[in-house]
N, C-alpha and C positions, 0 to 999 in steps of 0.2 A: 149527452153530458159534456160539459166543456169544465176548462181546468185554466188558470193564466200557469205561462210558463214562463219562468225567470231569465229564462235565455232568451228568449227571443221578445221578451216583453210585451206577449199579445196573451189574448185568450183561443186556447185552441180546442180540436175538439175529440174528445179520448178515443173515437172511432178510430182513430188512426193506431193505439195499440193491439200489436196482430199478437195472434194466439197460436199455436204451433196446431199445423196440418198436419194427421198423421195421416196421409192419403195410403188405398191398398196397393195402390201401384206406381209407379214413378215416372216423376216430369221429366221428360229427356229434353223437351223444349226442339221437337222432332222438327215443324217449322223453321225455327232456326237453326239447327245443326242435322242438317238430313245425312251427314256420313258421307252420301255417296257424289256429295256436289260440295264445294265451298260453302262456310256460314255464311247466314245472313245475318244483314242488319238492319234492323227494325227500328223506327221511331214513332214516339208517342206526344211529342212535343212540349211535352214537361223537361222545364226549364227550372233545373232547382239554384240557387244565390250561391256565386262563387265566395269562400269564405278562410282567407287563407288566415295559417294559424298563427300566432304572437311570435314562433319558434320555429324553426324547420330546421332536419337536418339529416344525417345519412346512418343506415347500420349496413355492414358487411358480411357476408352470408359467402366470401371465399373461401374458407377451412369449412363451407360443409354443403351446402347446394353444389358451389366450383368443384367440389372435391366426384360430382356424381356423374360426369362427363370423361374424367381425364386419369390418367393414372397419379396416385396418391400424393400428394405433396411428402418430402421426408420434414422429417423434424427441424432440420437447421431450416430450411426454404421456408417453410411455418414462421420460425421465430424471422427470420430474416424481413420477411415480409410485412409481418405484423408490426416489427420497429419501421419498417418507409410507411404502412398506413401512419401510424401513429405521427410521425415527422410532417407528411404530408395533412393530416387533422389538424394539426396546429393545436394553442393551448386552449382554446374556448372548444375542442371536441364540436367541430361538425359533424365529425364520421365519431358517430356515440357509439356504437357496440358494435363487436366482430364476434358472430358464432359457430361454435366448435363442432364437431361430433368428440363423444364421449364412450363410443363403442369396446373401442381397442386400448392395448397399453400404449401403443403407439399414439394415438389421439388424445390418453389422457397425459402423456408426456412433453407431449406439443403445449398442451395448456398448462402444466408447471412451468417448465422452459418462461409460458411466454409472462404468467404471472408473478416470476420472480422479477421480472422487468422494471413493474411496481408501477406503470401508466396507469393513470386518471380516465385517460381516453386512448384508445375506444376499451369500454367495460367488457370484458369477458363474461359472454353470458353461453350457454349450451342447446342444446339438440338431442330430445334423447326418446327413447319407447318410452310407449305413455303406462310406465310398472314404478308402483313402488317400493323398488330395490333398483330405478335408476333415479328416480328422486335423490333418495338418500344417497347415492353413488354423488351426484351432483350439486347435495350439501355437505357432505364431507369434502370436496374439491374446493368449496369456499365460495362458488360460483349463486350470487345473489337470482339469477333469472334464469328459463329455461322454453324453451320450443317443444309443443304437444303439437299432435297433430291430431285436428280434429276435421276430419271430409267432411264437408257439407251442401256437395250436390247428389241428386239422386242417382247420376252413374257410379259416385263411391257407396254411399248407403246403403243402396238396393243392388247394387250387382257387384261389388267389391267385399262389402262388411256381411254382407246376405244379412241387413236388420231395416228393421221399419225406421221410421224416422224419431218417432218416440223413443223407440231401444237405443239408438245413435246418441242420442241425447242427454238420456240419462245416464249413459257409459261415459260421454264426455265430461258430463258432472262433474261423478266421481271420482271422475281422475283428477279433475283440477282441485277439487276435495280435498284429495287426497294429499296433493302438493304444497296446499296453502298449511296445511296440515304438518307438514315434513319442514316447513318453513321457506318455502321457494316462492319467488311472482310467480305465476304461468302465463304464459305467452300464446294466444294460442293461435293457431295458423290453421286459418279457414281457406282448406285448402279447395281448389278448384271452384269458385263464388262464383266466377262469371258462367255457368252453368245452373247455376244451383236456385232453387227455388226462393227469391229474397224474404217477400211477405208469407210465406208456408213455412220454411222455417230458418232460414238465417237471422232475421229480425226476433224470433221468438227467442230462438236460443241466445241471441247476444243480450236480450233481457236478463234472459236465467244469470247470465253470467255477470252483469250488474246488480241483481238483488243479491249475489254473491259477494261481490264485491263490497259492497254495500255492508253487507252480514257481519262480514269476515275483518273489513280495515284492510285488507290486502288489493293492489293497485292489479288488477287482469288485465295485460293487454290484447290489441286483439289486430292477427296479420290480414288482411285480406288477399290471400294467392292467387291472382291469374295465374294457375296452372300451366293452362295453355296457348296461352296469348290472345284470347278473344277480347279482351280487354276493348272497347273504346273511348274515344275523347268526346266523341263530337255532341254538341249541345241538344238535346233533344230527341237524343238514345232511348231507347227502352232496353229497361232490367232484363233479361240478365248481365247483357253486355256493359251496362252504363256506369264507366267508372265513377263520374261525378254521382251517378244516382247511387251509386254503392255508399260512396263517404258521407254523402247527406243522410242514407238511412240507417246507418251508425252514428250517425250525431242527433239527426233529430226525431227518429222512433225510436234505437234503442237506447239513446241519452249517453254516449261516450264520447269521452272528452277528448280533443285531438290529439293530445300527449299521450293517450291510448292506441292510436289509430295508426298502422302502418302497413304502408303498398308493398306488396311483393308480387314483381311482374317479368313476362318469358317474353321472348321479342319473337314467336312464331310467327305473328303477321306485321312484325316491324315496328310497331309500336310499344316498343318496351319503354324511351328514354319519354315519350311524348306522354304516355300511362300515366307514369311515374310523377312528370309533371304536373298534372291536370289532380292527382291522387293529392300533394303537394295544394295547390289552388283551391281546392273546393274541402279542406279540414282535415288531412291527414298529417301532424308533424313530422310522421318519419315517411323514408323507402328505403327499400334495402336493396342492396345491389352487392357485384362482385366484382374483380378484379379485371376487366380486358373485356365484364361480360361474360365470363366462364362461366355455365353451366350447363342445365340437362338440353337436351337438341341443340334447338337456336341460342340459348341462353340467357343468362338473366339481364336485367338491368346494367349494364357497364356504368360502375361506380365515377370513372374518370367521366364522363359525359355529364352524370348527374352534380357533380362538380361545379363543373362548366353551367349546368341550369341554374345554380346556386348561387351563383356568382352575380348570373345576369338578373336575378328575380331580386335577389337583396341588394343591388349596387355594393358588394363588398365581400373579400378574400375572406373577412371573420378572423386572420389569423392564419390559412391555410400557406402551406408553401408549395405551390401551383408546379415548382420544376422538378418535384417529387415525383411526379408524372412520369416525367420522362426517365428517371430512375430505375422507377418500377418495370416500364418498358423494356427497356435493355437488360432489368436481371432475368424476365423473364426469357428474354432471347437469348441471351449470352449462356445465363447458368441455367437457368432449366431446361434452355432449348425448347421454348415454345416457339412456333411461325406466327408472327402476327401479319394480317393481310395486309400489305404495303399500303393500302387505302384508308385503312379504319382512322377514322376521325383521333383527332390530338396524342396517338400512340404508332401508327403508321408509320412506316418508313417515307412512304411517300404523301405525308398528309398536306404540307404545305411545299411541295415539291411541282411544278410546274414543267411541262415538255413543250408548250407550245409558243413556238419562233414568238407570236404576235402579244403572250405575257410576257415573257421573258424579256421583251422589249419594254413593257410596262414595270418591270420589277428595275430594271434597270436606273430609270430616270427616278421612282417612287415606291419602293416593295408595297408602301398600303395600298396600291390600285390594286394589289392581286393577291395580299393575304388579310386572313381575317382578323389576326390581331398582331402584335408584335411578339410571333413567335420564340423570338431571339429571350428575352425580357420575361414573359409568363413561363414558359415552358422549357430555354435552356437549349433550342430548336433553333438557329437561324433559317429564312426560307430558303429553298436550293431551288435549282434548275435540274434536267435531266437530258444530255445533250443523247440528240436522236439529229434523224433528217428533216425533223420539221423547226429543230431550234435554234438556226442561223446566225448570225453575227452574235444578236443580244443576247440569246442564251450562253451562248462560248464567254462572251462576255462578262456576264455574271457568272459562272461557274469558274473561271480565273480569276476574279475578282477575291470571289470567294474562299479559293484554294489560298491565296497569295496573301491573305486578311488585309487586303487592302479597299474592301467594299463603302466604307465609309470614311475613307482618305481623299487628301486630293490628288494623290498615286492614281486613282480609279483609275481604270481602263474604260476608254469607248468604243462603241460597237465598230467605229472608224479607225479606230488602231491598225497599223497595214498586218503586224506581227498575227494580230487574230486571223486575218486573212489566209496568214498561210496555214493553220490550225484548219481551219474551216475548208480548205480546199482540199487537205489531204483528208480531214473526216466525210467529206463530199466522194469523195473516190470508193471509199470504202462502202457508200449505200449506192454508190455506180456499178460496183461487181457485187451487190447479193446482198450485203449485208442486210437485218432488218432489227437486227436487237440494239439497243440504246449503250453508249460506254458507260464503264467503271469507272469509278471516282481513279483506282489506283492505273487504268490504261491514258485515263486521260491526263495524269500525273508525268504520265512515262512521254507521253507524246510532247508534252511540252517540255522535258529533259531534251527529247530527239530534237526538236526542229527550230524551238524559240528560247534556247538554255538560259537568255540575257534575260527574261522575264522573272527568273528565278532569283535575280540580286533583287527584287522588289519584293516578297516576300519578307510579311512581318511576321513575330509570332502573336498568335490567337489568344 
């Protein structure tokens, strides 16, 4: 039997509507995840059309994935936080929705707090047990959307829910039934996909939940969770891993539109930001991500990254104010006192920070040979230097420059200055008897009070 189908403007052929497996025993997909070795990854060389959506954009999952790693956020660091997303979203709402937990009084105080605020964006939407007496908890909050959690591989089904796939299914129903019912979207978040059996039953069920939709007038969205980061990109993947083949079999068997459609991905094997993209590319409008990347193990999607992908896929900010970034960064260090790894990409202390003599020379004459954008400008970051024993004249050079704000004057300092010299020959004595650790902004402040005071009259302010 064939059918034309409006989307895609061909005639196709209805075989490809899959019908729900209720197998007796469960796909573990043993081949691919044998436990005792590394996954594999399998390909089938099905190449499905990258299809990116009219729209793309971000939701935040910090007040409640971020929240399952770390100890609690308190209420003001909530609201605190939630005003730099918001500043940082700009007024067109890239980063569309941040969701909550609703468990405690504490959680549901955080979301008063934050919705007295009265922002557009990002929508306050929730996270809650799939009862209806948290429905209702979550319409009385005001809170238009909400997160169900519905497992849908056979390691939750069969060894987690102890139910067949049928019983999973029609428990899922219900509950979102039951929601549409109480007056809520539901949201539902197919948790751990790249496991899960796609044409046995994820595909059956996201039907169910389109003739629902369908029924009802009520818009279902629907998350797709890399749980565990199995997640891949690469063109020619086989399901279960294949993120593209995930987003195409949400669009084009169970017929969901991409404003339905959103990535939710762990960086277990690295590929969280790369996921997320590729999720983005091939018909997902949303991913959802968190704050630095906080969440359970490795963590989720780091929102500041996906950012940056957003940035470079649409040629344009939208609106966003990009040095929010680095706001967020420092509250996190300052007041919450999180460590962020000196290396981690656009939040790092040492992200655009260079040690080696031979850039440091590079940065000197042209900072773009050795950074990747004008960190100064996007992010509120000028590049630095980190004077060690391998960063010679040029780096002294630039990191005086830079103390003195004289970097883009014709003040500069050259690497041939005699005064750096002598800078340089007493920090050379120092990796002569032992030293091996890199100086402080504030010793290497001190040293040039000690030995080059005259330097000091050229100091502008910043």
């Amino acid at each position: 039997m064939i059918e034309f189908n409006g989307k895609t403007n061909v005639l196709e052929q209805s075989q490809y509507k899959y019908s729900l497996q209720d197998v007796a025993e469960p796909n573990l997909f043993r081949d691919i995840f044998p436990y005792d070795d590394v996954p594999k990854c399998t390909f089938n060389h099905r190449k499905v059309p990258m299809s990116v959506p009219d729209n793309i954009w971000l939701t935040d999952t910090t007040f409640r994935d971020g929240q399952q790693s770390r100890a609690p956020y308190t209420t003001e660091q909530i609201v605190h936080l939630f005003k730099l997303l918001h500043k940082l979203s700009g007024p067109n709402g890239v980063i569309r929705q941040c969701e909550f937990f609703l468990y405690s009084e504490r959680d549901r105080e955080a979301v008063r707090k934050c919705q007295d605020l009265g922002y557009k964006f990002p929508e306050i939407t929730g996270w809650i047990r799939a009862t209806k007496n948290d429905f209702k908890l979550a319409k009385d909050m005001g809170l238009q959307e909400c997160g169900i959690l519905v497992s849908c591989s056979d390691y939750h089904i069969f060894k987690k829910l102890k139910k067949t796939r049928r019983q999973a299914m029609e428990g899922y129903l219900e509950v979102v039934r039951q929601a549409i019912e109480i007056g809520m979207k539901p949201r539902c978040h197919f948790e751990d996909i790249t496991r899960a059996d796609f044409y046995g039953f994820v595909v059956p069920f996201a039907i169910e939940l389109r003739n629902l939709m369908e029924e009802s007038h009520v818009p279902i969205k629907i998350r797709a969770c890399d749980t565990m980061g199995y997640g891949v990109p690469y063109p020619g993947a086989a399901l279960p891993r294949s993120v593209p083949g995930i987003i195409y079999g949400f669009k084009h068997h169970a017929g969901f539109p991409s404003e339905l459609l959103e990535w939710h991905g762990h960086n277990d094997f690295y590929k969280a930001v790369t996921n997320s993209t590729f999720a983005w590319l091939y018909g997902a409008s949303s991913v959802n991500c968190s704050l630095l990347g906080i969440g359970e193990r490795t963590g989720n999607t780091p929102l500041e990254a996906m950012l940056m992908e957003y940035a470079q896929l649409r040629g344009t900010h939208n609106g966003m104010d990009m040095p929010v970034i680095t706001e967020i960064a420092d509250y996190y260090q300052k007041e919450i006192g999180y460590d962020i790894p000196p290396q981690t990409p656009f939040v790092g202390k040492n992200f655009n920070v260079t040690q080696a003599g031979i850039h440091a020379d590079g940065l000197l004459k042209d900072e773009e040979i050795y950074n990747i954008f004008d960190t100064a400008k996007l992010l509120n970051r000028p590049v630095g230097v980190a004077i060690n024993q391998t960063s010679g004249l040029a780096g002294i050079a630039h990191w005086v420059n830079d103390y003195l704000g004289i970097n883009q004057s014709d003040q500069a300092l050259q690497k041939s200055d005699p005064r750096l010299a002598v800078l340089k020959d007493w920090i050379d004595t120092q990796y002569d008897a032992g030293r091996v650790t890199a100086f402080g902004d504030e010793e290497l402040a001190q040293l040039i009070h000690d030995l080059t005071p005259e330097l000091l009259e050229l100091k502008q302010e910043k």
